[in-house]
VOBA-1610 file (N, C-alpha, C; in pm, whole numbers, padded with zeros to 5 digits, always signed):
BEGIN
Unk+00004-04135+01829Unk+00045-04100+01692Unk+00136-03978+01696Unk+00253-03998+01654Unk+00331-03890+01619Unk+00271-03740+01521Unk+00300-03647+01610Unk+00239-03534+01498Unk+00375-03484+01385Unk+00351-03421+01304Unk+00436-03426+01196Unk+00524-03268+01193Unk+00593-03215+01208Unk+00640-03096+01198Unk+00528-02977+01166Unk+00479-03026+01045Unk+00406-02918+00941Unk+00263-02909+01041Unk+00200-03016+01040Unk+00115-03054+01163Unk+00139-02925+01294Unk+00237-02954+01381Unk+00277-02882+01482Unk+00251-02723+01399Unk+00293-02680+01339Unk+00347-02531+01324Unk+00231-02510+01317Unk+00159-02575+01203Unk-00037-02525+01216Unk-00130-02521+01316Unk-00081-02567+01429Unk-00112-02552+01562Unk-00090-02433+01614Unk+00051-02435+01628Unk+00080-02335+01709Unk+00040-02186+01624Unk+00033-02205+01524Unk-00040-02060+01460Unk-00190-02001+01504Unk-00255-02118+01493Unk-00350-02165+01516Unk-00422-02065+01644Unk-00292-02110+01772Unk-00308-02093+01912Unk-00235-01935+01906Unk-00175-01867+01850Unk-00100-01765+01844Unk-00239-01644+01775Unk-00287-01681+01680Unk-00390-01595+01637Unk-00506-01616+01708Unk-00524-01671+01796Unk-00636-01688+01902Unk-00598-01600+02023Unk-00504-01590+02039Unk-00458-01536+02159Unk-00464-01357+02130Unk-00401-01345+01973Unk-00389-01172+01942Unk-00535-01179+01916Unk-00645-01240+01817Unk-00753-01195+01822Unk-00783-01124+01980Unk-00797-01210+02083Unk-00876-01125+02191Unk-00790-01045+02213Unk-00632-01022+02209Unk-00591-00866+02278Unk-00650-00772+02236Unk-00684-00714+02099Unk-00729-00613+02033Unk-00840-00553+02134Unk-00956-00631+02176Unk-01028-00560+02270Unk-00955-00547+02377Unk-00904-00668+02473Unk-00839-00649+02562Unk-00753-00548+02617Unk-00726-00517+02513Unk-00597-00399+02512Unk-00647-00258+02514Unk-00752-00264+02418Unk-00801-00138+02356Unk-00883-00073+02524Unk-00963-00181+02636Unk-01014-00169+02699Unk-00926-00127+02841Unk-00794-00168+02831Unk-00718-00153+02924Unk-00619+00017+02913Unk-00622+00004+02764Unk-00570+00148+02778Unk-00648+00244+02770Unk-00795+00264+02841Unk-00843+00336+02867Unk-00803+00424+03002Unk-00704+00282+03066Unk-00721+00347+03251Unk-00517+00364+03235Unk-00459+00312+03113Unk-00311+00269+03124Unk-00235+00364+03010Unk-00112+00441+03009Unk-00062+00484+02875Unk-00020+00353+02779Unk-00026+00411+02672Unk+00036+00327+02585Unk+00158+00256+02587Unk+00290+00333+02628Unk+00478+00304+02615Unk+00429+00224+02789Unk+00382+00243+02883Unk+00374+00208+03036Unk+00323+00030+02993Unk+00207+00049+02920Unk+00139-00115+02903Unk+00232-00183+02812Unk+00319-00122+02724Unk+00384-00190+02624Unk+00530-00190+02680Unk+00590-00188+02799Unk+00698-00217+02884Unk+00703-00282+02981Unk+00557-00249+03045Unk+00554-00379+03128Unk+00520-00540+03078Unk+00442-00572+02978Unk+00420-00637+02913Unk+00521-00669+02889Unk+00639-00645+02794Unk+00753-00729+02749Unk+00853-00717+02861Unk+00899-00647+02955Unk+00962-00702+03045Unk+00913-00794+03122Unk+00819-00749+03144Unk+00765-00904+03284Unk+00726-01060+03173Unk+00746-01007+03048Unk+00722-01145+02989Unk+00909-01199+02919Unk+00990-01103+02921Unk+01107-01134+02941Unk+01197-01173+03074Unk+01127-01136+03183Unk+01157-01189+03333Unk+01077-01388+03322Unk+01005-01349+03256Unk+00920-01524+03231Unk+01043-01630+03216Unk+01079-01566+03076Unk+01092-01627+02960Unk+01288-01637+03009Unk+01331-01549+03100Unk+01485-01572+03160Unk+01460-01691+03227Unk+01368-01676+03273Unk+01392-01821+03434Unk+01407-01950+03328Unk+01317-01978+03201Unk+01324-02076+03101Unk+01483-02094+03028Unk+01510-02004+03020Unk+01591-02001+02872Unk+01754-01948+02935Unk+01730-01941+03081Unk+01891-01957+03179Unk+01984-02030+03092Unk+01941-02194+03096Unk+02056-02255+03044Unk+02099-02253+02918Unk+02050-02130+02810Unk+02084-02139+02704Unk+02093-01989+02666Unk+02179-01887+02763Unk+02132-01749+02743Unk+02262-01741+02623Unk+02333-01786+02580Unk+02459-01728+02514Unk+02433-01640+02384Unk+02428-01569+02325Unk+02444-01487+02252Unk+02549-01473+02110Unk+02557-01494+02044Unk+02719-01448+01950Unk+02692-01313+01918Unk+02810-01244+01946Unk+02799-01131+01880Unk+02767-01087+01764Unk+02792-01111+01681Unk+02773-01106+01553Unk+02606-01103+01529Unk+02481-01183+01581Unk+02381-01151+01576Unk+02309-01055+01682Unk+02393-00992+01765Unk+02310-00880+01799Unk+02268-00807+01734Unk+02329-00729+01631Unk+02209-00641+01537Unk+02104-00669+01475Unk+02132-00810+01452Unk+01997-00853+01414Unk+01897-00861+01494Unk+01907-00896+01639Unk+01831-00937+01752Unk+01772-00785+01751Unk+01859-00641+01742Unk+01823-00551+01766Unk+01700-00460+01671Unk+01665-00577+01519Unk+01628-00428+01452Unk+01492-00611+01436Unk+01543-00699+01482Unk+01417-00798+01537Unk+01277-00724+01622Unk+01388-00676+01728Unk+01289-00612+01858Unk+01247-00471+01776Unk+01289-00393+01697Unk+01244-00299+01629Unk+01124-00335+01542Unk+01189-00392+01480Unk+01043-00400+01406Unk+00901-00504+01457Unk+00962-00600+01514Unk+00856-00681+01542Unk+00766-00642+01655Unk+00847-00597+01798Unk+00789-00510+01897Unk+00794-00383+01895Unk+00900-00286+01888Unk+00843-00161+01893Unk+00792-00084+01830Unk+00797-00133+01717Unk+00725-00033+01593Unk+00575-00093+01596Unk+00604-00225+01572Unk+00453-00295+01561Unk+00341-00275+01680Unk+00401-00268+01774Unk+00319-00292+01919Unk+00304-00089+01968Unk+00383-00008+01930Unk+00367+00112+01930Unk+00249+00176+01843Unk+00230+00145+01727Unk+00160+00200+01625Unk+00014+00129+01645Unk+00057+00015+01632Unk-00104-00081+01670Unk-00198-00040+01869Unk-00097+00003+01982Unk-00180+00065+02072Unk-00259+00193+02013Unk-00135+00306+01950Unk-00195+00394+01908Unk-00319+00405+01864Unk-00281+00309+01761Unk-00420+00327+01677Unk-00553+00281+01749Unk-00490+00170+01827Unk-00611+00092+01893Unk-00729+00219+01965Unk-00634+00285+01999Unk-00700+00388+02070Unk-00789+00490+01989Unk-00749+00504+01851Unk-00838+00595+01798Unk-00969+00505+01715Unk-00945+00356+01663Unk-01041+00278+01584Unk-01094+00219+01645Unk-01174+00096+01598Unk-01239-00012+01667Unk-01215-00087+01695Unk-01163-00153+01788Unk-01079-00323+01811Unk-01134-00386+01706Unk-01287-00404+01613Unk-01304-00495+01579Unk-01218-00483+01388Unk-01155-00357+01402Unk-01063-00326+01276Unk-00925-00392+01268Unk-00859-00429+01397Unk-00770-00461+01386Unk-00710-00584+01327Unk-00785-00684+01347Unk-00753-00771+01322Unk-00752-00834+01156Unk-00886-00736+01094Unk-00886-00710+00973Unk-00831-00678+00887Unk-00769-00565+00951Unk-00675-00496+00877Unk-00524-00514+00853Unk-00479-00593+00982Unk-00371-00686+00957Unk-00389-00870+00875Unk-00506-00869+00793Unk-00520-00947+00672Unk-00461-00928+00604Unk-00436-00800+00584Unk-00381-00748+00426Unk-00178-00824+00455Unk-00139-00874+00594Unk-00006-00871+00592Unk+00036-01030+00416Unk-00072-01093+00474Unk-00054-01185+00381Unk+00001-01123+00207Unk-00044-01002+00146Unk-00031-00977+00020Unk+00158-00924+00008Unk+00173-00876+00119Unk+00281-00810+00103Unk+00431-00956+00157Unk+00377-01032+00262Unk+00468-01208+00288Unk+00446-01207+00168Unk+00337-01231+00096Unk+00350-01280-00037Unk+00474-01289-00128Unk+00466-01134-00164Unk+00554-01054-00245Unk+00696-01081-00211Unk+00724-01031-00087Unk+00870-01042-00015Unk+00902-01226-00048Unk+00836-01314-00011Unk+00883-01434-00027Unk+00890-01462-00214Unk+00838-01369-00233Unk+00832-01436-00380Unk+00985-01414-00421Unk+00981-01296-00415Unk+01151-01188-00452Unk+01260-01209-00329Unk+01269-01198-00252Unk+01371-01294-00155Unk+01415-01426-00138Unk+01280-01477-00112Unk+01315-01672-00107Unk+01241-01704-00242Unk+01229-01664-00313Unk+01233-01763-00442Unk+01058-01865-00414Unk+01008-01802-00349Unk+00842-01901-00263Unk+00815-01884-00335Unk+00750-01973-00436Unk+00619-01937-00543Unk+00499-01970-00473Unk+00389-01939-00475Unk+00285-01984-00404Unk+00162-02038-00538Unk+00098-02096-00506Unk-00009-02146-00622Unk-00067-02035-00629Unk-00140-02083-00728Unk-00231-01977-00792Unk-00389-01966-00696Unk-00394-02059-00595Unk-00510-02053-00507Unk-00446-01989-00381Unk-00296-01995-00356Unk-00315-01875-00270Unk-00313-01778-00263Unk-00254-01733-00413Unk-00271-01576-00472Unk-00415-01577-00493Unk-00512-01622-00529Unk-00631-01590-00569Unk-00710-01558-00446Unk-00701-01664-00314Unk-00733-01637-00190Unk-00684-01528-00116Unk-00547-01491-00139Unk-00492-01383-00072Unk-00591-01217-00116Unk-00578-01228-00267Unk-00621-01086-00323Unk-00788-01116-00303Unk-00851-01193-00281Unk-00989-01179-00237Unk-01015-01105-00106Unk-00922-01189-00019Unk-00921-01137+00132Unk-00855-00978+00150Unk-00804-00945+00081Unk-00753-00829+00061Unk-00851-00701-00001Unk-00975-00802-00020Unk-01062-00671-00104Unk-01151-00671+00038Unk-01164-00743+00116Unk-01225-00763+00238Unk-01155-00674+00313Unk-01022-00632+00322Unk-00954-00571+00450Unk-00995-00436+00334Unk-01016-00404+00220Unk-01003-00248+00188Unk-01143-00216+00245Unk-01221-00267+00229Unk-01405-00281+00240Unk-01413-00206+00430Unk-01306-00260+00498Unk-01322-00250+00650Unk-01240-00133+00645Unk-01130-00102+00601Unk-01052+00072+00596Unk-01106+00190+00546Unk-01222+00148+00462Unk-01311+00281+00393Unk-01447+00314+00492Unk-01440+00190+00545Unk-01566+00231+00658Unk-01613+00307+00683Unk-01505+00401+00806Unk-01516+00546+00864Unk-01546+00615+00734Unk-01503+00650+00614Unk-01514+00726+00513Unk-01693+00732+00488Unk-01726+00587+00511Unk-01877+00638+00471Unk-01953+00666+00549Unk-01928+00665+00715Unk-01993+00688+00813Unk-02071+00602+00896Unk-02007+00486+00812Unk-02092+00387+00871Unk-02041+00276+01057Unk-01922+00370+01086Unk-01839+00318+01184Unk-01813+00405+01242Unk-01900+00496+01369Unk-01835+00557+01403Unk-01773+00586+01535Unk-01721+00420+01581Unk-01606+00411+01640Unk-01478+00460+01564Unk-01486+00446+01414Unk-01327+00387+01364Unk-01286+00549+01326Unk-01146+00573+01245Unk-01071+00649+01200Unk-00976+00584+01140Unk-00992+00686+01026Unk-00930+00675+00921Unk-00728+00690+00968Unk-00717+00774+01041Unk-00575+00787+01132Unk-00577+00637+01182Unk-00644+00583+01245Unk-00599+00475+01365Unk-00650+00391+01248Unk-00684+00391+01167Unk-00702+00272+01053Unk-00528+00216+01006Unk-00493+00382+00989Unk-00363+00393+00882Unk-00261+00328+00958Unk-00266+00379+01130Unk-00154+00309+01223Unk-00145+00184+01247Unk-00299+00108+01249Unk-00297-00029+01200Unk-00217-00113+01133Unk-00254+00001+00996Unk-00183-00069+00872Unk-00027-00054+00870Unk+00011+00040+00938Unk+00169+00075+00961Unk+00244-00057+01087Unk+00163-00090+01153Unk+00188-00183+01265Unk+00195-00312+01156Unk+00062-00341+01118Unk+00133-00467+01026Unk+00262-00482+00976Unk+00296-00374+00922Unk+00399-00367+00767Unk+00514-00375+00844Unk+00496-00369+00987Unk+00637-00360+01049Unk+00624-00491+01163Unk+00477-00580+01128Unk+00548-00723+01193Unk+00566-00811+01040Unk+00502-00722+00933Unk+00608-00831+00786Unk+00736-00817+00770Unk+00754-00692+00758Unk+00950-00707+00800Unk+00965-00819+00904Unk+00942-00804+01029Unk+01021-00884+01136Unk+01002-01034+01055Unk+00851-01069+01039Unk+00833-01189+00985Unk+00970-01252+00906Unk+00990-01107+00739Unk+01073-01181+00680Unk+01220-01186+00711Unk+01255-01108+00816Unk+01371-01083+00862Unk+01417-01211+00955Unk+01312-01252+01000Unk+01316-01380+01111Unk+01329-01521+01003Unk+01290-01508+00923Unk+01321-01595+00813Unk+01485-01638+00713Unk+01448-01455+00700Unk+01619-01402+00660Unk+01710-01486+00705Unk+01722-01424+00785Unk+01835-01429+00935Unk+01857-01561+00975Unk+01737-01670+00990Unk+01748-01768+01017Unk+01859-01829+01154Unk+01827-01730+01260Unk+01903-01760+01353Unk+01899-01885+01472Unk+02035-01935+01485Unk+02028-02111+01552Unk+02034-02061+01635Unk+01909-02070+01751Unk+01883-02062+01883Unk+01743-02154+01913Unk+01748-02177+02048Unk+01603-02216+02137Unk+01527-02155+02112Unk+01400-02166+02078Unk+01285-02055+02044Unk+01295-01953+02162Unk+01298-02031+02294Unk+01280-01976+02421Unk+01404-01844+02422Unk+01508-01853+02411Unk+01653-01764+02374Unk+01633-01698+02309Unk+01587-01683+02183Unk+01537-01619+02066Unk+01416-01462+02127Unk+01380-01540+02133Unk+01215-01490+02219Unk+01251-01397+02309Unk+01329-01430+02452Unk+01402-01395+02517Unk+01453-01295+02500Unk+01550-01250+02420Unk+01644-01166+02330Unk+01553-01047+02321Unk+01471-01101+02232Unk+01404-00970+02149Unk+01329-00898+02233Unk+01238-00974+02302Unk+01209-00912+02464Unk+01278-00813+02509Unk+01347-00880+02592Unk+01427-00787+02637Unk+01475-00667+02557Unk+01570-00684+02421Unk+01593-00573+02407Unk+01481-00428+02357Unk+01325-00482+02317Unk+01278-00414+02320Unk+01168-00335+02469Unk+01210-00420+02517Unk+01172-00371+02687Unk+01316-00244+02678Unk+01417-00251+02699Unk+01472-00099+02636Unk+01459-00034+02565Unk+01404-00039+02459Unk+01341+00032+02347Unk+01228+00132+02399Unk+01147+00064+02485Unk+01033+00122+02520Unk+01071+00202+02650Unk+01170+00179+02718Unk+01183+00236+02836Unk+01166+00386+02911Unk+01233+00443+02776Unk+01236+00601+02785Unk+01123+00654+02767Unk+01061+00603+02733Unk+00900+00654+02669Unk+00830+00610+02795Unk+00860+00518+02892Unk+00787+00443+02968Unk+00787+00541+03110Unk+00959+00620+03078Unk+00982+00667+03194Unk+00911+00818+03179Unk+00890+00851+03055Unk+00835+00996+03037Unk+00729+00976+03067Unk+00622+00909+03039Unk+00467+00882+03077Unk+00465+00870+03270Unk+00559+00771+03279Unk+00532+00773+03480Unk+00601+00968+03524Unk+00645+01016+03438Unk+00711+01115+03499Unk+00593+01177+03497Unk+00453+01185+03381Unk+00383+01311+03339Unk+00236+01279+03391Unk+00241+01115+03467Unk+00103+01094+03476Unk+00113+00999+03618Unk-00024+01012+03684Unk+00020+00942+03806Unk-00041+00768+03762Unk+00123+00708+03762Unk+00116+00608+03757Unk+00078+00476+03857Unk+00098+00457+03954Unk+00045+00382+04067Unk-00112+00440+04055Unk-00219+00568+03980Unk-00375+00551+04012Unk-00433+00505+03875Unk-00294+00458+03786Unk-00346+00429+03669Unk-00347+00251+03667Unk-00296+00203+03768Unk-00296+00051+03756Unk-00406+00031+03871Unk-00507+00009+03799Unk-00633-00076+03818Unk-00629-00174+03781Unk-00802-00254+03822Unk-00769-00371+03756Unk-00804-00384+03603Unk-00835-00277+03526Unk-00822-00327+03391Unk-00676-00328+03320Unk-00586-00256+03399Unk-00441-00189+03339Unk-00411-00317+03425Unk-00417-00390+03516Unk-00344-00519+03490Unk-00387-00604+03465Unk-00521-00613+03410Unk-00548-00750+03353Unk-00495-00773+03179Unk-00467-00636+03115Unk-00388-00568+03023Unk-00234-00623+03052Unk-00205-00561+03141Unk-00028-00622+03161Unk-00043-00722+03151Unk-00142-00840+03225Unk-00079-00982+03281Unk-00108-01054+03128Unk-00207-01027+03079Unk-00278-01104+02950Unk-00146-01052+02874Unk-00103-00949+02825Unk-00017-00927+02734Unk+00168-00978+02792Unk+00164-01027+02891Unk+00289-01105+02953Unk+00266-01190+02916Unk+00161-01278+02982Unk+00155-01435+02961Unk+00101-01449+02855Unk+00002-01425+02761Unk-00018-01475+02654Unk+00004-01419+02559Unk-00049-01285+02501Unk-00042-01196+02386Unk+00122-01201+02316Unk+00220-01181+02436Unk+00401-01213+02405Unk+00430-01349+02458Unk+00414-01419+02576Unk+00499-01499+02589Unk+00445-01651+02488Unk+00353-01659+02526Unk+00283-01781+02430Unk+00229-01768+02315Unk+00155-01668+02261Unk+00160-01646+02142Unk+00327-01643+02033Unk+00383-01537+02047Unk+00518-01530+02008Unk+00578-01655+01986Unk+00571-01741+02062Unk+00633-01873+02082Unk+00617-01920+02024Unk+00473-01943+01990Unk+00360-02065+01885Unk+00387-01965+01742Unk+00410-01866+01726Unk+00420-01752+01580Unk+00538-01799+01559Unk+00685-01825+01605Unk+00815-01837+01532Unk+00818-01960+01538Unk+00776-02061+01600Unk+00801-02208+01569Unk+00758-02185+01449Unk+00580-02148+01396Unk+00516-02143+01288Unk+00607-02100+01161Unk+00703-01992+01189Unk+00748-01953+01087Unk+00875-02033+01058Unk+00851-02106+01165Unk+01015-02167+01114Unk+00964-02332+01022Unk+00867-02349+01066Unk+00809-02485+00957Unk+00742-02426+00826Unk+00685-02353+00799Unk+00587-02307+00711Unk+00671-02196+00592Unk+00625-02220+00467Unk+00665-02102+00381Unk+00592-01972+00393Unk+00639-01827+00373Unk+00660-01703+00453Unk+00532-01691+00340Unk+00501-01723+00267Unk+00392-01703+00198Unk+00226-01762+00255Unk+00276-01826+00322Unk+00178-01954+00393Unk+00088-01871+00496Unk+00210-01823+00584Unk+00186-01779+00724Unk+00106-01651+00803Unk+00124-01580+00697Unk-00002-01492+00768Unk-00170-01517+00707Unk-00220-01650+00595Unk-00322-01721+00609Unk-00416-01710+00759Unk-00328-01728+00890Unk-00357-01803+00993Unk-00438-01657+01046Unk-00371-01541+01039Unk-00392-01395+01070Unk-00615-01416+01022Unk-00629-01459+00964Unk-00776-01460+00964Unk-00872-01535+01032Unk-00808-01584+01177Unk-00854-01651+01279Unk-00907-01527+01323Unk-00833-01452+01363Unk-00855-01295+01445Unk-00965-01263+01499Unk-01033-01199+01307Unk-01160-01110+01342Unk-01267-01238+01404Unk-01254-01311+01412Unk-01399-01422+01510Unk-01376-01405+01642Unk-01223-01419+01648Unk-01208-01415+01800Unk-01275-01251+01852Unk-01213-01158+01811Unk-01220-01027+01834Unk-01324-00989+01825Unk-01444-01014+01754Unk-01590-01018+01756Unk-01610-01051+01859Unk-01614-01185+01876Unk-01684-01236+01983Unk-01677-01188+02167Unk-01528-01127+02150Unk-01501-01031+02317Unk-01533-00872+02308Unk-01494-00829+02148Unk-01524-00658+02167Unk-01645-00636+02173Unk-01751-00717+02097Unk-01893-00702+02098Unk-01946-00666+02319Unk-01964-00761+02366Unk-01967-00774+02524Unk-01915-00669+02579Unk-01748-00660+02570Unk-01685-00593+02637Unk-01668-00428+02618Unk-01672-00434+02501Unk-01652-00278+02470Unk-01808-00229+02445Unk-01881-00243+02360Unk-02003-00225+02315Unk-01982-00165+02168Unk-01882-00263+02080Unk-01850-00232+01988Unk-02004-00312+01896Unk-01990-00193+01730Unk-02119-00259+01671Unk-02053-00326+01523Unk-02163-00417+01492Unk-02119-00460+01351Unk-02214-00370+01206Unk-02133-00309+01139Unk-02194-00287+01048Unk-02245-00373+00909Unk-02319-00294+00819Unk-02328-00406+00697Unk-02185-00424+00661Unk-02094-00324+00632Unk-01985-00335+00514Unk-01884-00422+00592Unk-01870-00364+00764Unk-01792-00460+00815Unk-01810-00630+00766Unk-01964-00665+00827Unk-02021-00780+00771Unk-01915-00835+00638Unk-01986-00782+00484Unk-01917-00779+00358Unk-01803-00800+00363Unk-01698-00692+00463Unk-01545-00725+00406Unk-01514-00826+00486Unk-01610-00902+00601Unk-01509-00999+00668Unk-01538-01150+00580Unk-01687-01122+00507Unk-01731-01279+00439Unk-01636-01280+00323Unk-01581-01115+00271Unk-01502-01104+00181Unk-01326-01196+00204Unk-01337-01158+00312Unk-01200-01208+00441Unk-01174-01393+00375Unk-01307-01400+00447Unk-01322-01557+00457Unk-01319-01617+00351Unk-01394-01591+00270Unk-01377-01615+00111Unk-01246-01667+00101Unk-01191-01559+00091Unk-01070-01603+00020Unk-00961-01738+00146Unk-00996-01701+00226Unk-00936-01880+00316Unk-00969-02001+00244Unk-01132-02000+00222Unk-01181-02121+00165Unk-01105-02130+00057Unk-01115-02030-00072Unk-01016-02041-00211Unk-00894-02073-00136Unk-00780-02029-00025Unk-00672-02075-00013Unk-00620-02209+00072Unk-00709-02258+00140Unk-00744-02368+00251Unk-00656-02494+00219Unk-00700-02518+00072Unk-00644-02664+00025Unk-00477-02658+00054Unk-00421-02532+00002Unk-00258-02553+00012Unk-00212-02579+00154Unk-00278-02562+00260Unk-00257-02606+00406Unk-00226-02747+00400Unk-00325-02815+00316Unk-00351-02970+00359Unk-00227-03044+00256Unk-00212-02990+00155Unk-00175-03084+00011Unk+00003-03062+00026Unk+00057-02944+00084Unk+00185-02889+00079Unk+00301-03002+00194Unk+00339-03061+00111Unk+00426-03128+00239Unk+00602-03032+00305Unk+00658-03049+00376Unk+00765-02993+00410Unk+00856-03091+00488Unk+00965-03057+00463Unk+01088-03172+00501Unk+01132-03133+00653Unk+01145-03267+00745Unk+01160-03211+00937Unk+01261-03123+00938Unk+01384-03104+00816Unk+01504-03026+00807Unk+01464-02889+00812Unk+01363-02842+00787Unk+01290-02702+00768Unk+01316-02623+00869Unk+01324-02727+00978Unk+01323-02611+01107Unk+01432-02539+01098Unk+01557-02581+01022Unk+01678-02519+01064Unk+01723-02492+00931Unk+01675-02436+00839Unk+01743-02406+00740Unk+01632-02350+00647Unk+01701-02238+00576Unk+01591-02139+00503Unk+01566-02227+00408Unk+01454-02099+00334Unk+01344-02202+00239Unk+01449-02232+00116Unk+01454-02333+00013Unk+01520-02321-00131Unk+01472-02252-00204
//
């Protein structure tokens, strides 16, 4: 049986928020022994060394979209992937994923006033439910009831989102005709320069060869091969079938995954309120669930913005 476009993209979202759910611990656990700019350079270069050997026969470029490619890798990797280690380091892995729920309210908005997306009234109703769920998990630390988390590494969280909804709607924007693999490629790379200088100040100030253990590369290799190269992959196909309103829905795969490894691995705990804001989370999927199934989309989607 043939799968259907719309079909596919819900997959690959699917497989893309499965993959970031477990980095959050993964990561959080690896930069205990790794700097931050060091794990977030090797990671996208060695997953842009991947992703060259693929995307050789289609490296061409037009000029004209390099700036876009450039403020792509800005916002989507270096701002996003900078602010979210940070924080990782001061909160709880099991915040992260939560707290990038809230990206859905703000796709919302932007698609409403840019592309003209109206969304039903069940995914606005689902969205702002799940959204009372991500405030429930940011006040946490405030009551003392988390005291892994911070209110700082809460906020950098929330700053890391807001700067993979730009890329989101910018990748939409832009609507650029390339191979996913080329695309991907691109942004890689140019934010593997982005990070470089920062990468080179950390090996200058810290001894780097006693900092790669094996948790600092099981950190690199997971965030090469899956966290960027296959996740990323399965995230922009997604965005290229799906309305920008739709797509961060999928972002509430996360906190299950991320439970289920930070609990073991870190000796992270669940509180009541955590509990509350994630059934709060879920809630609102079930209210938004149906528009997944009922919404059809035309195979032309892939290559041409929304009407």
């Amino acid at each position: 049986m043939r799968i259907s476009y719309r079909h596919l993209a819900i997959i690959a979202l699917i497989i893309s928020n499965i993959i970031w759910g477990a980095a959050s611990p993964i990561f959080k656990w690896s930069l205990e022994s790794i700097q931050p700019f060091t794990l977030a350079f090797l990671r996208f270069f060695i997953a842009s060394l991947i992703l060259w050997i693929f995307a050789l026969p289609n490296m061409t470029l037009k000029i004209k979209d390099i700036p876009k490619i450039i403020l792509l890798a800005a916002f989507g990797i270096f701002g996003n992937i900078s602010l979210f280690f940070f924080g990782l380091r001061l909160t709880s892995s099991i915040n992260a994923p939560v707290i990038a729920a809230s990206a859905p309210v703000f796709l919302i908005l932007i698609a409403y006033f840019y592309f003209h997306d109206k969304p039903t009234k069940k995914v606005v109703l689902g969205t702002m439910v799940s959204l009372i769920g991500t405030i429930i998990i940011i006040i946490n630390p405030l009551l003392g009831q988390n005291q892994d988390g911070s209110i700082f590494g809460n906020l950098l969280l929330l700053l890391a989102t807001m700067c993979f909804v730009v890329y989101t709607t910018l990748l939409k924007k832009f609507d650029l005709q390339y191979q996913p693999l080329t695309l991907i490629f691109w942004i890689f790379f140019v934010s593997s320069i982005m990070f470089f200088p920062f990468f080179a100040n950390e090996v200058r100030n810290t001894n780097f060869l006693q900092s790669l253990n094996t948790q600092a590369i099981i950190g690199i290799l997971y965030g090469a091969l899956s966290s960027s190269t296959l996740a990323y992959l399965c995230y922009d196909i997604g965005v290229k079938y799906l309305k920008a309103s739709e797509i961060g829905i999928f972002s509430y795969i996360d906190p299950i995954i991320t439970i289920l490894i930070a609990i073991p691995l870190l000796g992270e705990t669940i509180t009541n309120l955590y509990v509350i804001g994630t059934l709060t989370v879920f809630a609102g999927i079930i209210i938004a669930e149906r528009r997944l199934h009922t919404h059809s989309i035309h195979p032309n989607h892939l290559s041409k913005k929304d009407d």
